[in-house]
C-alpha positions in Angstrom: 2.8 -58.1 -8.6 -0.4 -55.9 -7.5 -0.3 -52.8 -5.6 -3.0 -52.9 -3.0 -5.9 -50.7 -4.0 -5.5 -48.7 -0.5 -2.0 -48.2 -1.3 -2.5 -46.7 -4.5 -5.9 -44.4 -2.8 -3.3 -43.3 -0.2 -0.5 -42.3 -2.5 -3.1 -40.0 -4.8 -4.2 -38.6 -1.2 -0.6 -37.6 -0.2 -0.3 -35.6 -4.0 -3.7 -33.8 -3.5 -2.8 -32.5 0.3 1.0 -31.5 -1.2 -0.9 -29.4 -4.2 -3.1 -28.2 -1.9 -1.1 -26.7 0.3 1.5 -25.6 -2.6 -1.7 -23.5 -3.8 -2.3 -22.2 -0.1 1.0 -20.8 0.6 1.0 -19.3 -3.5 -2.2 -17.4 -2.2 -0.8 -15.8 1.0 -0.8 -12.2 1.4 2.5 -10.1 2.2 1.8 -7.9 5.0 3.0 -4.2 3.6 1.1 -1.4 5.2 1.9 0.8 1.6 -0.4 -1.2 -0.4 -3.1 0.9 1.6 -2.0 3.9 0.3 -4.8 4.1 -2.7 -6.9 4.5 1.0 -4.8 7.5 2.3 -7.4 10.3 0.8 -10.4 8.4 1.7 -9.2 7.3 5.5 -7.6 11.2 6.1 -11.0 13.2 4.7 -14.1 11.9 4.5 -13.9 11.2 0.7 -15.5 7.7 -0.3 -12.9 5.0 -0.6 -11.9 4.0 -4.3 -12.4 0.6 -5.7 -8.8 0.0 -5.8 -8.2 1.3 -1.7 -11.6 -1.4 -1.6 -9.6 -4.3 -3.3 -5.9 -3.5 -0.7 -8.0 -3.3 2.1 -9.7 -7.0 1.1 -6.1 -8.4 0.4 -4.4 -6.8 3.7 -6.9 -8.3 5.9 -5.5 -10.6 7.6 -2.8 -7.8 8.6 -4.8 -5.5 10.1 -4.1 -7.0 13.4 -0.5 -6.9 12.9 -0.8 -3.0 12.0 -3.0 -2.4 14.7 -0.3 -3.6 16.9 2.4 -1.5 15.3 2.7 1.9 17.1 3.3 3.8 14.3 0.5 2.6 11.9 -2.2 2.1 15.1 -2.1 5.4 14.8 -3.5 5.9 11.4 -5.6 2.9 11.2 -7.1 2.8 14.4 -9.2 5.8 13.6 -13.0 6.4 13.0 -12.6 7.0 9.3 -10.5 4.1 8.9 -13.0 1.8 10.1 -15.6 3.4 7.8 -13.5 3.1 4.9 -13.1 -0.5 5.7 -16.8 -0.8 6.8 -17.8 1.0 3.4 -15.8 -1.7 1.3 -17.6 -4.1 2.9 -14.2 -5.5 5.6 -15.3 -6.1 9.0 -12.9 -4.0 11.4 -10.6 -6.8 12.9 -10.8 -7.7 16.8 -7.3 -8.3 17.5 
């Protein structure tokens, strides 16, 4: 018995979206507003950011909006220096 050639195409289409999204969801950030702290110095004086406060503020991107909308860290990320920190390490200031 033959299996259909389109049956087989769809089958190895099904395994490459399930990898594929087994690899997005391995690659998702966890949103913890400590993993800014190497930016603490750099965001509270007008010291320029470190490499490492460069590389957190990259990974914690996408929950910038999330802090923004946290009283308690709007605060301290809302600020001017914090958006030149993250304009200095090359992260757009989110427009939540």
């Amino acid at each position: 018995m033959k299996t259909p050639y389109t049956a087989v195409l769809a089958a190895a289409a099904v395994v490459v979206l399930l990898l594929l999204t087994e690899a997005e969801l391995s690659t998702a950030v966890t949103c913890n507003p400590t993993q800014l702290s190497p930016c603490v110095g750099a965001i509270t004086s007008s010291s320029p950011p470190s490499k490492l406060c460069c590389s957190k503020i990259k990974e914690q991107k996408p929950c910038l909006c999330q802090y923004l909308r946290n009283p308690n860290l709007k605060k301290f990320v809302n600020t001017p220096n914090a958006r030149k920190v993250a304009s200095t390490c090359g992260t757009p200031f989110p427009k939540c």
